[in-house]
Structures are given as structure tokens and as C-alpha cells.
VOZARO-841969 format. One record per atom (N, C-alpha, C, CB): residue number from 1; x, y, z. Coordinates in steps of 0.2 Angstrom, whole numbers, plus 5000, padded with zeros to 4 digits. Atoms other than C-alpha are relative to their C-alpha. Glycine has a CB too. Layout:
<n=NUM X=X Y=Y Z=Z>
...
end
This chain:
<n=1 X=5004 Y=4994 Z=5000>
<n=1 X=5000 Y=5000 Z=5000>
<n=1 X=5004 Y=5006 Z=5000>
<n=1 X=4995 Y=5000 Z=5006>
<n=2 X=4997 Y=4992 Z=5002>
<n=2 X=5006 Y=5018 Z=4996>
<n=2 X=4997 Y=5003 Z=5004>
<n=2 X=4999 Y=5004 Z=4992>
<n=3 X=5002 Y=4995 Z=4994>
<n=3 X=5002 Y=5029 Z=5009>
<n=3 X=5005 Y=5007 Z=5001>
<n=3 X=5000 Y=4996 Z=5008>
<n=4 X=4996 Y=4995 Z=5003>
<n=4 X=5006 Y=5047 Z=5006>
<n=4 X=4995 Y=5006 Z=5006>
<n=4 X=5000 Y=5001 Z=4989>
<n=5 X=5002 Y=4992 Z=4998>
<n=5 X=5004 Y=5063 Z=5019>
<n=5 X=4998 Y=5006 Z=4997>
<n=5 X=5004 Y=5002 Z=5001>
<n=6 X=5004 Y=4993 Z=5004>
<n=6 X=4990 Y=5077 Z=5013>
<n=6 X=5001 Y=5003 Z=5006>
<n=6 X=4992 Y=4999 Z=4997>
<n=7 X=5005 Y=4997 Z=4997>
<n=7 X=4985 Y=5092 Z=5021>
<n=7 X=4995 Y=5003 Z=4996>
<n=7 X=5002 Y=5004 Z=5002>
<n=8 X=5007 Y=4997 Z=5002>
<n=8 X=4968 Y=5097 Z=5020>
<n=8 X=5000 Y=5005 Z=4998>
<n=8 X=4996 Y=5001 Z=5005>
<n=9 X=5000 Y=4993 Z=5004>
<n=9 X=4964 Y=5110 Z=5009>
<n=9 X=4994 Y=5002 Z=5002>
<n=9 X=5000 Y=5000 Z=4992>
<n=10 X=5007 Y=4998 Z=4997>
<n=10 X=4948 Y=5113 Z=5019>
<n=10 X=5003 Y=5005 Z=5009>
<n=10 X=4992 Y=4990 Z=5001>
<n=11 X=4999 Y=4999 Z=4990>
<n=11 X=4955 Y=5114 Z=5039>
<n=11 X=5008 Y=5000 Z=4999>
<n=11 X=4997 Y=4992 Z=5007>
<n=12 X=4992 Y=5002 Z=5002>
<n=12 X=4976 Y=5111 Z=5034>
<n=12 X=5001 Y=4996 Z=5006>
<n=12 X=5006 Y=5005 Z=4999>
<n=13 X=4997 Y=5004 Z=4996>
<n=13 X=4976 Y=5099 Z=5045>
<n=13 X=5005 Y=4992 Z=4996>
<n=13 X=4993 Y=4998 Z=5005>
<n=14 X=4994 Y=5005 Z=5003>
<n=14 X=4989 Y=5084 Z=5041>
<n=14 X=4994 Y=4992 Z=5001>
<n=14 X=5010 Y=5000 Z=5007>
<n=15 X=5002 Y=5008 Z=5002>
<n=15 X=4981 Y=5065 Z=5035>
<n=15 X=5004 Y=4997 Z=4998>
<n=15 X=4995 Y=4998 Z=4995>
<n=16 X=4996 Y=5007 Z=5007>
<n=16 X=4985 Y=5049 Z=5026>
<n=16 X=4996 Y=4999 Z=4995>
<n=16 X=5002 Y=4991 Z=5003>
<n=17 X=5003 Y=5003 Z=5009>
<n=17 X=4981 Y=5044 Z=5009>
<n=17 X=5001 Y=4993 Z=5000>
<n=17 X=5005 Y=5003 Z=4992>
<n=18 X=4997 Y=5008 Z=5002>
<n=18 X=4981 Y=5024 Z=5004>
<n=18 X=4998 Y=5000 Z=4993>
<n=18 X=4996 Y=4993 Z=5005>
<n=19 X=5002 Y=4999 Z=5005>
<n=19 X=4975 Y=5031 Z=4986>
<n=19 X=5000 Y=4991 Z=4998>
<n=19 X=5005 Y=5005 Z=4997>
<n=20 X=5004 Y=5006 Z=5002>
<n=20 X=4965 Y=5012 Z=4986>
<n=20 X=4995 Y=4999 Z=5002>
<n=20 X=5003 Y=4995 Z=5000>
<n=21 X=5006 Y=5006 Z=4998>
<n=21 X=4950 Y=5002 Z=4989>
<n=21 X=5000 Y=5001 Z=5008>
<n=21 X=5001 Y=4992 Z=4998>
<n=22 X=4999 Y=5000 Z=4990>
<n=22 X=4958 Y=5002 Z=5008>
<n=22 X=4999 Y=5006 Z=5006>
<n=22 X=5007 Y=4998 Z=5001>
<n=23 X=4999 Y=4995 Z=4995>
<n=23 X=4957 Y=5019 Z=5013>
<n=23 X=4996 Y=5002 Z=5003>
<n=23 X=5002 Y=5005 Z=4998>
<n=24 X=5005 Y=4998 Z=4994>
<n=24 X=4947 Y=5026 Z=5025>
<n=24 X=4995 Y=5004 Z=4997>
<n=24 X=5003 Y=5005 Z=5006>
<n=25 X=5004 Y=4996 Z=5003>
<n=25 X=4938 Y=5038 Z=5014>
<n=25 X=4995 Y=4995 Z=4996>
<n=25 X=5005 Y=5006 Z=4996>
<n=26 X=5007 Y=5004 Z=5005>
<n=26 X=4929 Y=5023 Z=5003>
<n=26 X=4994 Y=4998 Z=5008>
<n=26 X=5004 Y=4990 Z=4994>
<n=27 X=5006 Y=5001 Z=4996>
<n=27 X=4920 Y=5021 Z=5021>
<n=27 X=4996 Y=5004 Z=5002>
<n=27 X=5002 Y=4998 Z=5005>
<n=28 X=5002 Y=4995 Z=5000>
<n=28 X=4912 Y=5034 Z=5021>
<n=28 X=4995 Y=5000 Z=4993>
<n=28 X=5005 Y=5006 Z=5002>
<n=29 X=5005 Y=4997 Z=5007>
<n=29 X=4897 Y=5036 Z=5008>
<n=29 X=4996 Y=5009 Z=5003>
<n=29 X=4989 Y=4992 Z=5000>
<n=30 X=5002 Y=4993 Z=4998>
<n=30 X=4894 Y=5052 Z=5004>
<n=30 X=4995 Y=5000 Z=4990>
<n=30 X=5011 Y=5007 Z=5002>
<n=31 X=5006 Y=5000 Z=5004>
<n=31 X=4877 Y=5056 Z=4988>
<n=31 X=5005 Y=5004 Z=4993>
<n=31 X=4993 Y=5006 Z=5005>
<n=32 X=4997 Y=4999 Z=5008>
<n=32 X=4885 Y=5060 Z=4969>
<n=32 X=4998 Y=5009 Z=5000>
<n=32 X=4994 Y=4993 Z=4992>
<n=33 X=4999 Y=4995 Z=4999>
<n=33 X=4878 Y=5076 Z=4974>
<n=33 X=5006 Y=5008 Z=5003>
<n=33 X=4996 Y=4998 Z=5002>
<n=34 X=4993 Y=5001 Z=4995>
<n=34 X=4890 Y=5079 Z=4988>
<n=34 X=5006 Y=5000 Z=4997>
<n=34 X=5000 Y=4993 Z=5003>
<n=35 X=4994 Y=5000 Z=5005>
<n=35 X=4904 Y=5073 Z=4977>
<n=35 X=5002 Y=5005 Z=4998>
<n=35 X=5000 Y=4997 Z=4995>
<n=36 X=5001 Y=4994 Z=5006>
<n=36 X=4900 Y=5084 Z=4963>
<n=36 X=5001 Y=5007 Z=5003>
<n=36 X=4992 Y=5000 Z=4996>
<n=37 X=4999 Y=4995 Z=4996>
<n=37 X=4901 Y=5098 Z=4977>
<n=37 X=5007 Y=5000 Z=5000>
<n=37 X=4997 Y=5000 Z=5006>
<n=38 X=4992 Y=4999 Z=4997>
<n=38 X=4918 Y=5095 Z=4985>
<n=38 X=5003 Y=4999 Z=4994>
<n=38 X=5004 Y=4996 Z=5007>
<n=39 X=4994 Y=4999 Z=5005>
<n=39 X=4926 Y=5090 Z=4968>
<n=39 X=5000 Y=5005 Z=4998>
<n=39 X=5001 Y=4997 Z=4995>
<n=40 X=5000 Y=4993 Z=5002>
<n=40 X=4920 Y=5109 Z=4961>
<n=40 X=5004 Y=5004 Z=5004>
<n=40 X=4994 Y=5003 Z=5001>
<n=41 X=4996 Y=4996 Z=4994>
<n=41 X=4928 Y=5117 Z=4979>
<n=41 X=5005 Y=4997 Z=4999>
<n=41 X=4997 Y=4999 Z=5007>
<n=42 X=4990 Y=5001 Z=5003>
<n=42 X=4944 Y=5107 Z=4978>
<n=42 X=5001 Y=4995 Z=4997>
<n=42 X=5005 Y=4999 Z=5006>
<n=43 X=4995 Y=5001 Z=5007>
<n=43 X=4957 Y=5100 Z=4969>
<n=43 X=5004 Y=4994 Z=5004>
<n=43 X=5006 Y=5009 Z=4997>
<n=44 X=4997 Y=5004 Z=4997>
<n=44 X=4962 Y=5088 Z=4983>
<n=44 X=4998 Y=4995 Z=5004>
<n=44 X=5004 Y=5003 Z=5004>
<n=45 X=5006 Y=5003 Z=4994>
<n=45 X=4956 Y=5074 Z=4997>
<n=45 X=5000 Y=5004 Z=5004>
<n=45 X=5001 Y=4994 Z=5003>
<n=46 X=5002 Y=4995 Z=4994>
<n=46 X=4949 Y=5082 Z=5011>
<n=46 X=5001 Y=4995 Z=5007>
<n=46 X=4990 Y=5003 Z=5000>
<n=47 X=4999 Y=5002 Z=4993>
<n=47 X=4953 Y=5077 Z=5030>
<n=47 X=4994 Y=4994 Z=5002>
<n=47 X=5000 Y=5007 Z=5006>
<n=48 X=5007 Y=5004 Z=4999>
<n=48 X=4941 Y=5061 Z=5036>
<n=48 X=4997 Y=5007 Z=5005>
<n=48 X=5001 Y=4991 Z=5005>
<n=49 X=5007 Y=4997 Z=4996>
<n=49 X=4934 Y=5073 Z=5050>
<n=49 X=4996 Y=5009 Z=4995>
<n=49 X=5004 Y=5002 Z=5011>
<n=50 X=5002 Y=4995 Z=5007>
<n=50 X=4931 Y=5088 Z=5034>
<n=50 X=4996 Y=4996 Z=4998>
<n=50 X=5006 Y=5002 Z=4994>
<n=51 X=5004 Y=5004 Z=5004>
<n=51 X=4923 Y=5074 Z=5024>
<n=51 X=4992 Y=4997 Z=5004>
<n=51 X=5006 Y=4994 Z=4997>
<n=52 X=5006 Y=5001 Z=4996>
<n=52 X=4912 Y=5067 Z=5039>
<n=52 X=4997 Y=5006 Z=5002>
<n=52 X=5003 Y=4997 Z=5007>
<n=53 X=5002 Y=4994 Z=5000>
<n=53 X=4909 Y=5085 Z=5042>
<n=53 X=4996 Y=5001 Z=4994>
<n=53 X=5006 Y=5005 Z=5001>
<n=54 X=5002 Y=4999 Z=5006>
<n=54 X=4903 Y=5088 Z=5024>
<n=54 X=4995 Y=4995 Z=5001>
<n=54 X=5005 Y=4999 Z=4995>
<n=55 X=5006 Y=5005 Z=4999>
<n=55 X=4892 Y=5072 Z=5027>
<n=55 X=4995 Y=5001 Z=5005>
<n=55 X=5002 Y=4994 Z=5000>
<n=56 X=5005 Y=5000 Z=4994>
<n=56 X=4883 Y=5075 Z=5041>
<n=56 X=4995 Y=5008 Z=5000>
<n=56 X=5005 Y=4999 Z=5008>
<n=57 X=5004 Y=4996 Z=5003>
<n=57 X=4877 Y=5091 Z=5034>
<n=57 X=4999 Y=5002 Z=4992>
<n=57 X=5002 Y=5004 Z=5004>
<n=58 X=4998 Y=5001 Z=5008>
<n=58 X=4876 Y=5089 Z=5017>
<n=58 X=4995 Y=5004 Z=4997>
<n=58 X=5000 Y=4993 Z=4997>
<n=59 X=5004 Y=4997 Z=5002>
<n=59 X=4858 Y=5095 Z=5018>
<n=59 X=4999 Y=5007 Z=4998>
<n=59 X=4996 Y=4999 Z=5004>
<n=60 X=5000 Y=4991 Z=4999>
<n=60 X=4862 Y=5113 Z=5024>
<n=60 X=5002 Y=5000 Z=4997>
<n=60 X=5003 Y=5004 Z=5006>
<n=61 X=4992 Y=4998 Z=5004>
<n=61 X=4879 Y=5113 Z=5011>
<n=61 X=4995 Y=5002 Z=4996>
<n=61 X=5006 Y=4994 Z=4998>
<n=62 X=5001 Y=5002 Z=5007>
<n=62 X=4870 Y=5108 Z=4996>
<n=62 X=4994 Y=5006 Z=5002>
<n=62 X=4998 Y=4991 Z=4997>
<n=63 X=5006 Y=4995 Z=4999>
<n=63 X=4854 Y=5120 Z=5000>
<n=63 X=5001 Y=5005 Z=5000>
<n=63 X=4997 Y=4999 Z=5004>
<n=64 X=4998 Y=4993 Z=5001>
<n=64 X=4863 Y=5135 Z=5002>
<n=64 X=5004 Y=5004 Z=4994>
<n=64 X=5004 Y=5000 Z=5004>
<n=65 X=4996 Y=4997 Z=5006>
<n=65 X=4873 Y=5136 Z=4985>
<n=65 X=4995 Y=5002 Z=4995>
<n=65 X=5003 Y=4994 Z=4995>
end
């Protein structure tokens, strides 16, 4: 596995990446909607607790654009 040090381009807080199937981020379901949001906003992966953040309100996010 390839595991590679991001910072968040939402919070700069420091993660890991496993850029596969294994990483922490495929546990997380997040709505094609959703997606289509944070890929427009950034250019990078976002922090698990950014992306759990983004999910747990996704209603408010998306509703306000």
C-alpha cells in the first residue's frame, strides 16, 4: 500500500492517503451530489473529520449554493 501525507485544503490539518479500495475515505458514503460539490471546491482529498463534516450536513451545504 502507498500511503502518502496530505494536508487538508479545507482545515490544513495533516492525513494519510492509501490512494486504494483500503482507505478510509471509501468508508464513508457520501450522495453523487455531495461529490460533485467538493470536487467543484477542491482540487484535493479532504481530511476524514472535513469529509464526515461535509456528510453530516450535506443538507444545509447543498441547499445553500
Amino acid at each position: 500500500m502507498f500511503e502518502k501525507i496530505k494536508i487538508c485544503p479545507n482545515c490544513g490539518k495533516k492525513f494519510s492517503c492509501l490512494h486504494s479500495c483500503d482507505c478510509w475515505c471509501t468508508k464513508i458514503s457520501i450522495s453523487k451530489e455531495l461529490s460533485e460539490y467538493l470536487r467543484s471546491r477542491f482540487t484535493d482529498c479532504i481530511c476524514e473529520d472535513c469529509l464526515k463534516y461535509f456528510e453530516q450536513n450535506e443538507k444545509n451545504i447543498l441547499s445553500d449554493r
